[in-house]
C-alpha positions as CSV (number, residue, x, y, z in Angstrom):
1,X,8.2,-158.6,94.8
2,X,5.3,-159.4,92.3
3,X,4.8,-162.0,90.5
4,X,5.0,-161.8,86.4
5,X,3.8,-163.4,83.2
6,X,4.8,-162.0,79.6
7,X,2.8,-162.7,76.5
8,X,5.0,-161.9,73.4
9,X,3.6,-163.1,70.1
10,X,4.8,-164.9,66.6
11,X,4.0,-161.3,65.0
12,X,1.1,-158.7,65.3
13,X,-2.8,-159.1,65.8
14,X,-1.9,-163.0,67.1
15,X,-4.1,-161.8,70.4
16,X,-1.2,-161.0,73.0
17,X,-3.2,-157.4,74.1
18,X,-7.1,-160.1,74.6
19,X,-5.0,-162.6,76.2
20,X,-3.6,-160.1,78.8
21,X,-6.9,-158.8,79.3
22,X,-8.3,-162.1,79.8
23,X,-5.6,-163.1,82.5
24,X,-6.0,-159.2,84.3
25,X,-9.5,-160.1,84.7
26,X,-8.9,-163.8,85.7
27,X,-6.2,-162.6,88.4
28,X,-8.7,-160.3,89.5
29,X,-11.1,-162.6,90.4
30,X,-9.2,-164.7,92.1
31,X,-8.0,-162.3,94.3
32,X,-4.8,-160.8,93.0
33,X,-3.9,-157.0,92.8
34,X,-2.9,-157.6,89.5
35,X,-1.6,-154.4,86.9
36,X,-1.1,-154.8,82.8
37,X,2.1,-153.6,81.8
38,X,3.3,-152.3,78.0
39,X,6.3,-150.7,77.9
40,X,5.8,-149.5,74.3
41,X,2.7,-149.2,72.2
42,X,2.3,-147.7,68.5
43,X,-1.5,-146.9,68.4
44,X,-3.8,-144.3,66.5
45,X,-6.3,-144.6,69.3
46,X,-5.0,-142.9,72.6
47,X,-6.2,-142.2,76.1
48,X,-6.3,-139.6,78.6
49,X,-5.9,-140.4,82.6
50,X,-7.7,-138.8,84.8
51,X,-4.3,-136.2,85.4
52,X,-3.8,-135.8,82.2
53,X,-1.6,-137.4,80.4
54,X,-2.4,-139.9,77.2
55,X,-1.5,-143.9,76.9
56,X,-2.4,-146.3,74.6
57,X,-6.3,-147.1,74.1
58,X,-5.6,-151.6,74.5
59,X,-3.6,-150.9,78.2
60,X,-6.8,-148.8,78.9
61,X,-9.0,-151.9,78.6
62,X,-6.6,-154.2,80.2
63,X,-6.5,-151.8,83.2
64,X,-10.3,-152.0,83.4
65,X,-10.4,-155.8,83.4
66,X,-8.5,-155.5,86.3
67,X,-10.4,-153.6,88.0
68,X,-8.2,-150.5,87.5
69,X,-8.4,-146.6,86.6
70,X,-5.8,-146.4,83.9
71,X,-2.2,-144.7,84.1
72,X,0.4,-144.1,82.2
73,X,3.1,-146.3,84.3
74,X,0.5,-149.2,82.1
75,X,2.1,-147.9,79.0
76,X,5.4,-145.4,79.5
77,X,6.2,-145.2,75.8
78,X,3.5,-144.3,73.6
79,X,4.2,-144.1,69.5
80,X,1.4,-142.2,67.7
81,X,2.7,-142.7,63.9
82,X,2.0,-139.1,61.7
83,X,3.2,-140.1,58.4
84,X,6.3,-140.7,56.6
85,X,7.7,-143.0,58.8
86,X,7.4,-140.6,61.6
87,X,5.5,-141.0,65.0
88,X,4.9,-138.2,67.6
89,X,6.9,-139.8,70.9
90,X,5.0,-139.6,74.1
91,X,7.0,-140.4,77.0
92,X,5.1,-140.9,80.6
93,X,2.3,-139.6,79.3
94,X,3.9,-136.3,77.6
95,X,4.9,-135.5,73.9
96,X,8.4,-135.0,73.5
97,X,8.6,-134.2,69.9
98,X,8.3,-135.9,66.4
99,X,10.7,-138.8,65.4
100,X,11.3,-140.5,62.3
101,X,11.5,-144.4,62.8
102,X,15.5,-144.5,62.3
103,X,16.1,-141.9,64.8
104,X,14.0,-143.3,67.7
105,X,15.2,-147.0,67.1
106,X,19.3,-145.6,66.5
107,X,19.5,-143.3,69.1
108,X,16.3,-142.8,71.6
109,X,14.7,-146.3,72.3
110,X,17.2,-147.4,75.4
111,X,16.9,-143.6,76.2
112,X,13.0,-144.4,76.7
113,X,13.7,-147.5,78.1
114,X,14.4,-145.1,81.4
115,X,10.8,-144.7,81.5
116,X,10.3,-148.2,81.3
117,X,12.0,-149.1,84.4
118,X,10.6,-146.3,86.1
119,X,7.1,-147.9,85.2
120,X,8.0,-151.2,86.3
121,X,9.1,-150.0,89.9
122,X,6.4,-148.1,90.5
123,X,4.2,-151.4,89.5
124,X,5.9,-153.4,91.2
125,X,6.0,-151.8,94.4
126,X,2.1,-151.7,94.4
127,X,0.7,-154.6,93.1
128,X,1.7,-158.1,93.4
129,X,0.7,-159.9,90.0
130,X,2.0,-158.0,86.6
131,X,0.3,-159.5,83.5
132,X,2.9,-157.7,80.9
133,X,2.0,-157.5,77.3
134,X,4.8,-157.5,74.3
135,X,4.9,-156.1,70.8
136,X,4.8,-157.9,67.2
137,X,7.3,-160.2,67.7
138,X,10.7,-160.9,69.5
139,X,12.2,-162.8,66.7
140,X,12.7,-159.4,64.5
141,X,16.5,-159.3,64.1
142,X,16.2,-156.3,62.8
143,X,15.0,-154.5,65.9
144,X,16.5,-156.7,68.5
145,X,19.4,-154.5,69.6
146,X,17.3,-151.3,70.0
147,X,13.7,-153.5,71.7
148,X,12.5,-152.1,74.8
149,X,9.0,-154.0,74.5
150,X,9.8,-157.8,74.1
151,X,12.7,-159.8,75.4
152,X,15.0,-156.5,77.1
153,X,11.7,-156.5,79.8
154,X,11.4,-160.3,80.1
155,X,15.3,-160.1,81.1
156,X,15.2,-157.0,83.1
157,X,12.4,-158.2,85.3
158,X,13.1,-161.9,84.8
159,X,9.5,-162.4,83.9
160,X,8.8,-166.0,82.8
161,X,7.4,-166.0,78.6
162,X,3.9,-167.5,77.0
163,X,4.5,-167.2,73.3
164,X,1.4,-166.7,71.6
165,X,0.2,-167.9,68.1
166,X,-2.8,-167.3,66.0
167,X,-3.8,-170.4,64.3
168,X,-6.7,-168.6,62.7
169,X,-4.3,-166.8,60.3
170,X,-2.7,-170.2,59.1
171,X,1.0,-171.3,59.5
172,X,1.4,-171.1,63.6
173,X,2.7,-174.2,63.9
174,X,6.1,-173.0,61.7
175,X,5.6,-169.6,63.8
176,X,6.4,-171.3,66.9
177,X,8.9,-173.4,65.8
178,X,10.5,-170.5,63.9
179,X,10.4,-168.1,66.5
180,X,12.0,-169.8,68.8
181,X,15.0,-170.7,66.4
182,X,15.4,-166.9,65.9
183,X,15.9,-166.8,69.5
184,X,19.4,-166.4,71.6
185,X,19.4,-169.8,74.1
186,X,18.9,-167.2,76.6
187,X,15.8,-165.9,75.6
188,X,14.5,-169.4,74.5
189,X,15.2,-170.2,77.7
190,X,12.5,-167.7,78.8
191,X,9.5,-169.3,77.3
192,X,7.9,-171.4,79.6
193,X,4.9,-172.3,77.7
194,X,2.7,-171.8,74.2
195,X,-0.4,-170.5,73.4
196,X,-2.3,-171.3,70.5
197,X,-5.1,-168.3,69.8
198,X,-8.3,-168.0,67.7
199,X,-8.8,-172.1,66.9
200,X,-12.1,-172.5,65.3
201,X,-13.8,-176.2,65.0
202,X,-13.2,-179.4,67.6
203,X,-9.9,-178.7,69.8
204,X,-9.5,-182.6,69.6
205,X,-8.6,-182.8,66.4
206,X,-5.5,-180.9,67.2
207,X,-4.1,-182.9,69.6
208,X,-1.9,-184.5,67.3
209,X,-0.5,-181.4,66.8
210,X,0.2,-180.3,70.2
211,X,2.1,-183.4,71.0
212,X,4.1,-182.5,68.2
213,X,5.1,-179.1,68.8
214,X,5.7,-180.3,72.5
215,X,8.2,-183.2,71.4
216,X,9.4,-180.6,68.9
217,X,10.5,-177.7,71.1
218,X,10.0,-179.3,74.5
219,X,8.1,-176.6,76.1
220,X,4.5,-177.4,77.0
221,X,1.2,-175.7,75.3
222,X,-0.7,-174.4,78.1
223,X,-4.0,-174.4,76.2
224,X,-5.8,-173.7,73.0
225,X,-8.3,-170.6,73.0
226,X,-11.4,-170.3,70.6
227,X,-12.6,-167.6,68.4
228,X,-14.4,-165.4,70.1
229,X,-17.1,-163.2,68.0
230,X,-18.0,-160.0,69.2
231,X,-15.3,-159.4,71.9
232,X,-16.0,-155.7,71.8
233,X,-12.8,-154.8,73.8
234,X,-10.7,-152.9,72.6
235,X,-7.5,-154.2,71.1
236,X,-4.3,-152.1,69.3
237,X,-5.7,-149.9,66.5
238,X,-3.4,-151.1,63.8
239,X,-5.4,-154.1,63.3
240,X,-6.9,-153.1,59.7
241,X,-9.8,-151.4,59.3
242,X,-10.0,-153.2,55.9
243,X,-11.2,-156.1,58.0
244,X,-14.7,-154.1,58.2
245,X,-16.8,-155.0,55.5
246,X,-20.3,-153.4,57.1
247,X,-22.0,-151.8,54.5
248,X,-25.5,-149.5,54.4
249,X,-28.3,-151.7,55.0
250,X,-31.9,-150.5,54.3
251,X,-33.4,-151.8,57.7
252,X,-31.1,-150.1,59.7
253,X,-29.4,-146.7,60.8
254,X,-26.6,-146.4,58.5
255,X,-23.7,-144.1,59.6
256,X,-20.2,-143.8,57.4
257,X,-17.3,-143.4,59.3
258,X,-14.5,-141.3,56.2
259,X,-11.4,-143.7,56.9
260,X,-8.8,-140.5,56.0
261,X,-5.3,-141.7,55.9
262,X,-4.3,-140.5,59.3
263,X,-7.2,-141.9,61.2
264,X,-7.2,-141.8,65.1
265,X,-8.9,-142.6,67.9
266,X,-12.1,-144.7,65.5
267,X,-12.8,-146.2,68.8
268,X,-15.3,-143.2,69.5
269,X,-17.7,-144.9,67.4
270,X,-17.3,-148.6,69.0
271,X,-20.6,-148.2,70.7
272,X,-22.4,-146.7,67.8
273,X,-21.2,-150.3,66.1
274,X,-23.1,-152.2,68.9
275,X,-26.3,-151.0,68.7
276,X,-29.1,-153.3,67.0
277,X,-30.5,-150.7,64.7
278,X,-27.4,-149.6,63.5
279,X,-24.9,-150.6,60.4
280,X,-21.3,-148.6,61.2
281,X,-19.2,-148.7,58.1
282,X,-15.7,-147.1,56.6
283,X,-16.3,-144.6,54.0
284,X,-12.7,-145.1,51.8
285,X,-14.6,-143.2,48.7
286,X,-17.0,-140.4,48.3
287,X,-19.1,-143.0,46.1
288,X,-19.7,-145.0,49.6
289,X,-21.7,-142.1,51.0
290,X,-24.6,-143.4,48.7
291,X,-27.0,-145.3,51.3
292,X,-25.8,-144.0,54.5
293,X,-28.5,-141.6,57.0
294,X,-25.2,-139.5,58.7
295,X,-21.4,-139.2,57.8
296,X,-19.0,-138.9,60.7
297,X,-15.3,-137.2,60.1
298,X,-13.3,-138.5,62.7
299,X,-9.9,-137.6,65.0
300,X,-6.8,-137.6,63.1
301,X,-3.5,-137.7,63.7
302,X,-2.6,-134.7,60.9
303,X,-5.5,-133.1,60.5
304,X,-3.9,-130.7,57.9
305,X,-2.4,-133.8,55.7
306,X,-6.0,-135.1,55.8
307,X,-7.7,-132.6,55.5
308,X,-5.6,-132.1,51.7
309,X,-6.5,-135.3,51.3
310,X,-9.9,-135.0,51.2
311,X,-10.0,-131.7,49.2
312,X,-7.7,-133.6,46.6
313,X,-10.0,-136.5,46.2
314,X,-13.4,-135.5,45.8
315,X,-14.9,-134.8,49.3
316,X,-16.1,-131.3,49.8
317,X,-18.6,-131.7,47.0
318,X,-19.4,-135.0,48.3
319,X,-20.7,-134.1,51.4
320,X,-22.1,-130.8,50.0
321,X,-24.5,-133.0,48.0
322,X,-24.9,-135.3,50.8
323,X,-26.1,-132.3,53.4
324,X,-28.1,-131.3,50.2
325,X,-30.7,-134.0,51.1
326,X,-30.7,-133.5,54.9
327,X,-28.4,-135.8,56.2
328,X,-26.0,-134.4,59.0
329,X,-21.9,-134.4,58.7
330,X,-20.2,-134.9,62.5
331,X,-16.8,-134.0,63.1
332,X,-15.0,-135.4,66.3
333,X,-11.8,-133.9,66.8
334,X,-9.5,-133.6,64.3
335,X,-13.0,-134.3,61.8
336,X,-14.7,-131.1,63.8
337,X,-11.5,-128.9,63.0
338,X,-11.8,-130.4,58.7
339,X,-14.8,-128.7,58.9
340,X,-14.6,-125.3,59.7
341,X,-12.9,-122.3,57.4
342,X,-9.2,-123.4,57.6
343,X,-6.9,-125.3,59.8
344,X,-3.2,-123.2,60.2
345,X,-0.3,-124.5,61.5
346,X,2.1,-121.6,61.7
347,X,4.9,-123.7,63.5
348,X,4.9,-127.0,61.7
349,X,3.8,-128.8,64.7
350,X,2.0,-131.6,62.1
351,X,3.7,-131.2,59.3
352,X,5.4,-128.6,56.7
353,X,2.1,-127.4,55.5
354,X,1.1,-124.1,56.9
355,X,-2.3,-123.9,56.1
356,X,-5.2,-125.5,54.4
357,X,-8.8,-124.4,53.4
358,X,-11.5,-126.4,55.5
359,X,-14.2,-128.3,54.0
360,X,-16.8,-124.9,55.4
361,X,-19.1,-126.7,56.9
362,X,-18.8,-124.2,60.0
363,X,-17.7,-120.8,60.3
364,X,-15.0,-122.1,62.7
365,X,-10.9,-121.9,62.6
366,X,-8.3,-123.7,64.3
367,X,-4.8,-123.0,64.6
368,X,-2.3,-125.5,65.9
369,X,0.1,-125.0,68.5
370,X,2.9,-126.4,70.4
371,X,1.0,-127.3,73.8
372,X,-1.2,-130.5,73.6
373,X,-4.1,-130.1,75.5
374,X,-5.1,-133.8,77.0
375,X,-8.2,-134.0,80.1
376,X,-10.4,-135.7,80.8
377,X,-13.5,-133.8,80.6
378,X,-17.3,-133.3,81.9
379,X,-19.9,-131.8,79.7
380,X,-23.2,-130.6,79.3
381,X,-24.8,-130.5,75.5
382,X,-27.1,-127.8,75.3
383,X,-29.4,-127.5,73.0
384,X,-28.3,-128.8,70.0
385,X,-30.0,-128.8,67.1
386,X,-30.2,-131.9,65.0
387,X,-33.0,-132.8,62.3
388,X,-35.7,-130.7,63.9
389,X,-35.3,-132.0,67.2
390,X,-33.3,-130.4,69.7
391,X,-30.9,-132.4,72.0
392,X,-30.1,-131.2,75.6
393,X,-28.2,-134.0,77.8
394,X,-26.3,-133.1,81.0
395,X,-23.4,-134.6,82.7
396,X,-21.5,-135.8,79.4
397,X,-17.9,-137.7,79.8
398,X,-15.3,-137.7,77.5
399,X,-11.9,-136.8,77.0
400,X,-9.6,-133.6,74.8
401,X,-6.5,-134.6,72.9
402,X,-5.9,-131.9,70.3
403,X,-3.0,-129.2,69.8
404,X,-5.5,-127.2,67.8
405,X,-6.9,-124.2,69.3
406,X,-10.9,-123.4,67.6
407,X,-11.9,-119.9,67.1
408,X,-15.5,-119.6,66.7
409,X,-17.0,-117.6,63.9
410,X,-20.3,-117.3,61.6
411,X,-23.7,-117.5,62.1
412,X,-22.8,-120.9,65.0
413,X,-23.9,-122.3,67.9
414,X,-22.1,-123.6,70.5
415,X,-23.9,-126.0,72.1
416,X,-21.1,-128.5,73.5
417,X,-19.9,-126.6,76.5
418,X,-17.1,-128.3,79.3
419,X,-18.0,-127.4,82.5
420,X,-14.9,-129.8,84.3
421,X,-11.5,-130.2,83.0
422,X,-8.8,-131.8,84.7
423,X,-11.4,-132.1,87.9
424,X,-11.7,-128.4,88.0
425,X,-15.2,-126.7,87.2
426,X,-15.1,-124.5,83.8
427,X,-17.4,-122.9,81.2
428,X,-15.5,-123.8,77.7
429,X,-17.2,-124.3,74.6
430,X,-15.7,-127.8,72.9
431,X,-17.8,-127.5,69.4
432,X,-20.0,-125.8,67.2
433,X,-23.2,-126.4,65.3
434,X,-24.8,-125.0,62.1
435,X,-28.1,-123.5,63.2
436,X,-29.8,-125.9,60.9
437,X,-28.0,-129.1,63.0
438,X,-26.8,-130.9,59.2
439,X,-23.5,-129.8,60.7
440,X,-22.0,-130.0,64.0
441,X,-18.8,-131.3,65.6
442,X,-16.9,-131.1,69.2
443,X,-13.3,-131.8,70.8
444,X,-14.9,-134.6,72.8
445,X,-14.0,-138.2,72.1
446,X,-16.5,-140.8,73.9
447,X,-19.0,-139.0,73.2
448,X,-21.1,-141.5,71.8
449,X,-20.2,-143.8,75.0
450,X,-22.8,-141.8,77.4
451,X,-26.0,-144.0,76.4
452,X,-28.6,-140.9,76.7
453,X,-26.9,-138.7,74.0
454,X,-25.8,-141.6,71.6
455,X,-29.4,-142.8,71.5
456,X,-31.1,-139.2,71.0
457,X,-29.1,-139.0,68.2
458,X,-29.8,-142.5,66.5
459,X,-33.5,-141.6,67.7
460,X,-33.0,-138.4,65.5
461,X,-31.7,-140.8,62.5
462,X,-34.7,-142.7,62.8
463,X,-37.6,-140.1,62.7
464,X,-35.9,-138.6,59.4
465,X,-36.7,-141.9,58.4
466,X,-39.7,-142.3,59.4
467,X,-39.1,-144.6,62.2
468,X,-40.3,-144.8,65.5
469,X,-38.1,-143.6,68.8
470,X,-36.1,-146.3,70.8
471,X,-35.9,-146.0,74.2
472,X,-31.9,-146.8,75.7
473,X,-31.5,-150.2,75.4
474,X,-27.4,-151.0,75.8
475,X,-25.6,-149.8,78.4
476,X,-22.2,-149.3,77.2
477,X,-19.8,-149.5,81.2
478,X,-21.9,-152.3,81.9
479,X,-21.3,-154.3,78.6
480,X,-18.0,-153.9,78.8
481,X,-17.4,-155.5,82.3
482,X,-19.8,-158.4,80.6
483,X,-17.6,-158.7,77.8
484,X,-14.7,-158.9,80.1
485,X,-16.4,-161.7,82.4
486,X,-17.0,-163.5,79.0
487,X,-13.2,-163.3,78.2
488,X,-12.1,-164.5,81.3
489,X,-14.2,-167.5,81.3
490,X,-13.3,-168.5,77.7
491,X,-9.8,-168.4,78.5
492,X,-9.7,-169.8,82.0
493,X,-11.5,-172.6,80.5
494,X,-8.8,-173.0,77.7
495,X,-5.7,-172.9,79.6
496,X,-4.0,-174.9,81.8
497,X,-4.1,-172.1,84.7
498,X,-2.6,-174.4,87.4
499,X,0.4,-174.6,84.9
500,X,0.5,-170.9,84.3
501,X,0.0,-170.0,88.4
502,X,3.2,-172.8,88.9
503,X,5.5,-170.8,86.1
504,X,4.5,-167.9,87.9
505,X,5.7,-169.1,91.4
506,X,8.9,-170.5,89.9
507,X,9.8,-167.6,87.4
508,X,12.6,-167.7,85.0
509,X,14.6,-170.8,87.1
């Protein structure tokens, strides 16, 4: 039988999903075959394994800090929220319809919770160290009886609990203490230890602290982590997006992101973030257009809701004027389908609206269906034209999650073409491009992660500004298992780790 450690938090965005990657990467180097485990994840940005089937975007990380390909037994229960207190429910991978909050927590959480278990004996079968990640936090009274992501795991498996704080956020101190006080005895009994996240300044000074809050609740703090800046992993998507205040700056390649109601998978553009010459920011108006060198419409998850959205408030005309002085629109996704004649949904699979008019920014139309198609994908880019320059670059990888079906149309080109889904070879054109290149968009997220394409097309910013080519600087895979390193020796140095191994050993006793 493995070996377990839970992280559950004081509440959301305390750190729990950085904290388990730290410790996957940490067991990893020490020899372990360690697995991250999240029975249930609400997230915007989704994943798709290599057969198939989608899980949350922050287990995908953890699984790579551990040296892992992802799969969905890392995250059985995925929640991708569509609106109205509704979220599309993907169980092992699959979608199994829409739900509206009330109904999933009344009536089909411990029905999920099947999966769950599933998950955990498939896990624990094969690997012998399971770093297992919680949600918000186990103190909501309100959502105690129907929880299949906090405490109901931690019993089931009789996995030993680190309750996590962020101290950067103000109050952890009372979080702790209150938490635990909302607790049964039995489930207080299952926190072994504290964590105290995101402490900026000299750790000494808070010693006073710790040996109150130890005195206090008698259960030890295992360590204090730092800030970190820059992590660059990626963490649950519901952290705000109002927490980016980039804006255009005049020394740099400026790209606007249109933050649309129902935005998904923003991680796409991660690595366009990274790089030196560039300033990423959130377009929330068509006034913040003014400044940026490209405008990116990204993946949503109701394409037709946003796409209203954006008729309703301004947009079309926007980005008329702003392809009127030679600056491109991208669509990724849900963004590429915005842009073509129309979008239909003739069976309500999004939402009750039937149809609505595209932005016609390509002569394209998509028509949702009832299948989800989720693959990974291989892809060549063929000729593409983009600001006088054309941009050809083989042996693409990405990923498909739509349940839109694109029917090409107008004076196009097609230049993104898959030639592997699923590991099988194909031919299958995954976007479309105005002949002039101020408007193209594809089906494949990651795009921008293959370091040849993503810097042809800043390069192809920069000359319409007059600058000078770059060659490929960042390496995006390789960054990542830096970052990762990076985390893993921040927190081992933070902890107490010969603590944590010892809770481990003894488990819930």
């Amino acid at each position: 039988m493995a070996q377990y450690i839970m992280l559950q938090g004081t509440s959301s965005h305390v750190g729990k999903s950085i904290i388990t990657t730290a410790l996957c990467r940490i067991f990893l180097q020490d020899g372990k075959k360690v697995v991250p485990f999240k029975a249930q994840n609400m997230a915007l940005n989704s994943y798709v394994t290599a057969d198939g089937r989608e899980m949350g975007r922050a287990q995908v990380a953890q699984a790579e800090a551990a040296g892992l390909l992802p799969m969905v037994a890392m995250n059985p229960v995925l929640l991708k929220p569509t609106g109205n207190a509704c979220s599309q429910v993907i169980i092992d991978g699959h979608p199994v319809g829409n739900m509206s909050a009330r109904d999933y927590h009344k009536g089909y959480s411990l029905k999920a919770f099947d999966a769950v278990k599933r998950a955990l004996a498939e896990l624990d079968k094969a690997y012998d160290t399971l770093v297992i990640e919680g949600a918000g936090s186990p103190a909501e009274i309100n959502l105690k009886d129907h929880d299949i992501v906090n405490m109901r795991v931690a019993k089931y498996l009789g996995a030993p609990v680190l309750l996590v704080a962020d101290i950067d956020r103000g109050g952890s101190l009372a979080a702790l203490v209150g938490t635990l006080e909302l607790l049964d005895p039995d489930e207080r009994d299952l926190v072994k230890g504290l964590v105290i996240n995101k402490f900026r300044g000299d750790v000494s000074l808070f010693t006073p602290a710790i040996d109150f809050l130890e005195k206090k609740i008698g259960k030890p703090v295992l360590g204090v982590v730092p800030y970190v800046d820059d992590l660059g992993i990626d963490e649950e998507d519901s952290v705000s997006l109002d927490d980016q205040e980039q804006r255009p700056a005049a020394d740099k390649v400026s790209i606007a992101v249109v933050q649309v109601p129902k935005i998904s998978n923003f991680t796409d553009f991660d690595s366009l973030a990274r790089e030196d010459d560039v300033a990423l920011y959130y377009a929330r108006h068509p006034s913040d257009l003014a400044g940026a060198d490209a405008v990116i419409l990204p993946g949503s998850k109701n394409t037709t809701e946003d796409l209203l959205f954006l008729r309703e408030n301004g947009w079309p005309q926007a980005l008329y004027d702003f392809m009127a002085q030679k600056k491109p629109v991208i669509g990724i996704c849900g963004g590429y389908q915005m842009m073509g004649e129309a979008v239909c949904d003739p069976e309500r699979t999004e939402s009750d609206i039937g149809r609505v008019e595209g932005l016609h920014l390509l002569g394209v139309t998509t028509t949702f269906v009832s299948r989800k198609l989720t693959s990974q994908v291989t892809a060549d880019c063929r000729e593409l034209p983009f600001l006088g320059e054309t941009l050809s670059i083989p042996n693409l990888s990405g990923y498909e999650i739509h349940m839109g079906r694109t029917e090409s149309g107008g004076d196009d080109v097609y230049p993104f073409i898959v030639t592997g889904r699923a590991g099988q070879p194909c031919q299958s054109p995954a976007g479309a491009a105005r002949k002039d290149g101020l408007a193209w968009g594809t089906y494949i997220h990651g795009l921008f992660d293959n370091d040849e394409f993503r810097r042809q097309f800043l390069n192809g910013l920069r000359k319409q500004k007059g600058w000078d080519a770059l060659p490929v600087t960042r390496h995006y895979w390789q960054e990542k298992e830096a970052k990762y390193d990076r985390l893993a020796r921040t927190v081992r140095q933070s902890l107490d780790m010969k603590r944590l191994r010892q809770i481990m050993e003894e488990g819930i006793q």
